[in-house]
Structure formats: C-alpha cells, structure tokens
C-alpha angles and dihedrals in degrees: 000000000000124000098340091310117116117213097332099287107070113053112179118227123206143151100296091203085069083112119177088255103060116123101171096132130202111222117197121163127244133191116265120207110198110197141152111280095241088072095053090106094055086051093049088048094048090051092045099049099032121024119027096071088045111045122096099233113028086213086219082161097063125070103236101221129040127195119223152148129250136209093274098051093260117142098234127188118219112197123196097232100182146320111287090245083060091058108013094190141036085236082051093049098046095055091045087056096047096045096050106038118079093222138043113250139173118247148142121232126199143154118264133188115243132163117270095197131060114254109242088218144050086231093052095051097054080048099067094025082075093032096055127337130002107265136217103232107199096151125265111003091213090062087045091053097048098044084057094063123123120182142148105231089194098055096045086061088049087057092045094047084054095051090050093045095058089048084053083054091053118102106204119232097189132325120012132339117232135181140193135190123193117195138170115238120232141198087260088060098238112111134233117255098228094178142310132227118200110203104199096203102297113161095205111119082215084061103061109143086222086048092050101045086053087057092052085051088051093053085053101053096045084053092053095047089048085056093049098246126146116302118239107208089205123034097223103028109173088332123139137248134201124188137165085231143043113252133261125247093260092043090043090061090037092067097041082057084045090051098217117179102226143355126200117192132179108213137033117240093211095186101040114016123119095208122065101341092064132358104351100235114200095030101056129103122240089044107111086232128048116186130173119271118204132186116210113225107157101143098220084052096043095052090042083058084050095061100046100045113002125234088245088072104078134177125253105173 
C-alpha cells in the first residue's frame, strides 16, 4: 500500500485539508452505563456478545470504561454501553441491560458527549481525553484504517468487470449510460450482488443509476417487511456500491442518508460529482454518517471502460 492506493487498482479518496493539526471535533452522544466496580466484567460481557457486531459505530476509538469518584467518595466505573441509534431510550436501554445480564445489578444510565471522529495527533487526543471521554491512541488513525483493510483484489476486479460489462449491455437513448451495482459484504470477502440499474443515457435526475439502485433496495426491503422478516433501520447500511461515475451532489448525499459502507467508482465526474471533484460527501466532517470512497484505477479495468464508453464522453448531470 502506497499513498493510500492498494495494489494499483483502489486509490482512496478523502478530504486532503485532514492535516495532522486539526482539532475540529464531532460530537455525537452514547449511552453510559455507572456501576460498582465488582459487576465490570457483566458489562464487558453485555457489550461483547451483544453489542459490538450490532451497533451501528464500534466506538474502537473510545476506551470503554472509565474509573471515577462520586459524590460520596465511592470509586465508580462508567462503562460506554452503545451508540444512542442502537437504544434510542433509557426504557429501551434498561430492558436491553436486564434481558441480557445474568444477574441483576444496580446501575444509572445516561447519555454522554464523545468524539465521533479520531484525533490526527497525540496532543490532540490527551486534549479531548480530558475534554470529553478517555481516547485509544494507536497513531494516526488514517494509517489504522488503512492497515485494517481486507479485501480480495481479485474479486473486486471481478465486480468491476461486471459493472463495466452491464454498461457494455446498455443501448443509449440520448446523453451518457451509467450503471450501478449495490451488494452486501460478507466474511469471504465476495460480496453479494443485491441488485443492478442500468441508466441508458437518460438525462432525468430521477433516473441516476445510483438513485435508482437505492429504490430497488427500498422495494426490497418493503417486500421483506411484508413477509415479516428483520427491519433494517437504514436501507444501505454499510453496503457497497459500485458505479461507472462518480455521483452526483444529490446521489452523494443520498447515499450518506442511506449509510452505505463503501463506494468504488471508476471515473471522476469533474463538473458534477459530489466526491472528490467538489465537497467530498461521505468523508466530511459535520454529515451524521462517514463511509469509504474508493476510485478504481486499475489500468486493464480503466481501458476496458474506454472502449466501451469513451473518456470524451463525459457526464454532466
């Protein structure tokens, strides 16, 4: 990995101002659980089994405990049990707790302040440890990030063959074909084809290829509720999306509302796009949902894209 780019084909694009130095912090607000020490390990095992691969924020950033004194003198633990989406009210909360503890325990619950974002320095991070919530500090959380990464290279050219091959099945009406591709990642690594929308050139903002794959993933979410299966809060969570072109400002946002987990896209829409060409949606700070954003440049895939709809024929949504 060089420069944010994984084996020559995925370069990740974010905001460039993120400088090291840069101590405009996200607040978003978590559930706190305070308890006697003695019952710490029931709390870790609650937030283990039964929160951590279903929230929606694994809050790695945030030490989970954190030691203090009441009023009275007594050393108290308060524990970060989970993001406020996760349990939307104390009642909520409560019931989550006493279903899911072995033993019944006393304890207060209430809402706290953390950082949502990772601090770009060590400095910073003592900062806001005192300020709000004690930190992890494991160095810069880019190079984290980016250490953290799985993925099958292979199979992500298979995806984007796939992508490319569609929009070599389109037959343009007028202006520019596009195509998206939504899928649900998995522990193999090869993600799951949801469903794929083929726009044939229609210059229609109703009729983005990344608006209209969202909509498929809404009917199919409507048919699963009708057939009584789980609710997803959020039609896209941490999917990913795959699309010849950059979005557009209005589908950019439409897929930080949707709260995807990645898009890959093949080529910039320097007049129009909402990525890297203007305001970097789903990487700024201030949205209520960040995801990756990846730009395919793989050469064999990119000249592949030429030939089927060549880089003259650019997008103007």
């Amino acid at each position: 990995m060089v420069n944010g780019v994984i084996d020559g084909t995925l370069k990740q694009i974010r905001v460039e101002n993120s400088s090291p130095g840069q101590e405009q912090v996200d607040l978003q607000r978590v559930w706190c659980c305070e308890i006697n020490p003695k019952s710490t390990k029931l709390i870790v095992t609650l937030v283990r089994d039964f929160v951590l691969s279903f929230d929606v924020d694994d809050l790695v950033h945030l030490k989970r405990f954190n030691k203090r004194t009441d009023d009275d003198g007594n050393v108290v633990i308060q524990a970060i049990v989970c993001t406020e989406s996760f349990q939307p009210s104390d009642i909520d909360l409560r019931k989550f707790i006493d279903d899911h503890i072995s033993e019944k325990i006393p304890y207060k619950v209430y809402k706290v302040e953390v950082p949502m974002n990772m601090p770009q320095t060590k400095e910073i991070c003592n900062k806001w440890s005192e300020l709000y919530w004690p930190l992890n500090w494991k160095g810069n959380p880019n190079h984290q990030f980016l250490n953290s990464l799985k993925f099958d290279i292979e199979y992500e050219k298979h995806m984007v063959t796939k992508l490319i091959n569609e929009l070599g099945s389109t037959k343009p009406q007028s202006g520019v074909p596009l195509v998206t591709i939504i899928a649900r990642p998995n522990e193999n690594l090869k993600p799951e084809i949801l469903c794929t929308y083929k726009n044939h050139g229609s210059t229609n903002p109703y009729d983005h290829s990344v608006l209209k794959a969202i909509d498929m993933i809404a009917i199919k979410e409507k048919d699963n509720r009708a057939a009584g299966g789980h609710k997803h809060n959020y039609l896209c969570h941490n999917l990913i999306v795959y699309t010849t072109d950059e979005p557009c400002v209005m589908c950019s946002m439409a897929l930080v509302h949707s709260r995807v987990g990645r898009v890959i896209y093949l080529r910039p829409s320097p007049n129009c796009g909402g990525f890297e060409s203007s305001y970097y949606l789903g990487n700024r700070d201030g949205l209520n949902w960040k995801f990756e954003i990846w730009r395919w440049i793989g050469e064999a895939e990119v000249a592949a894209l030429d030939s089927v709809r060549p880089c003259d024929d650019s997008v103007e949504f």
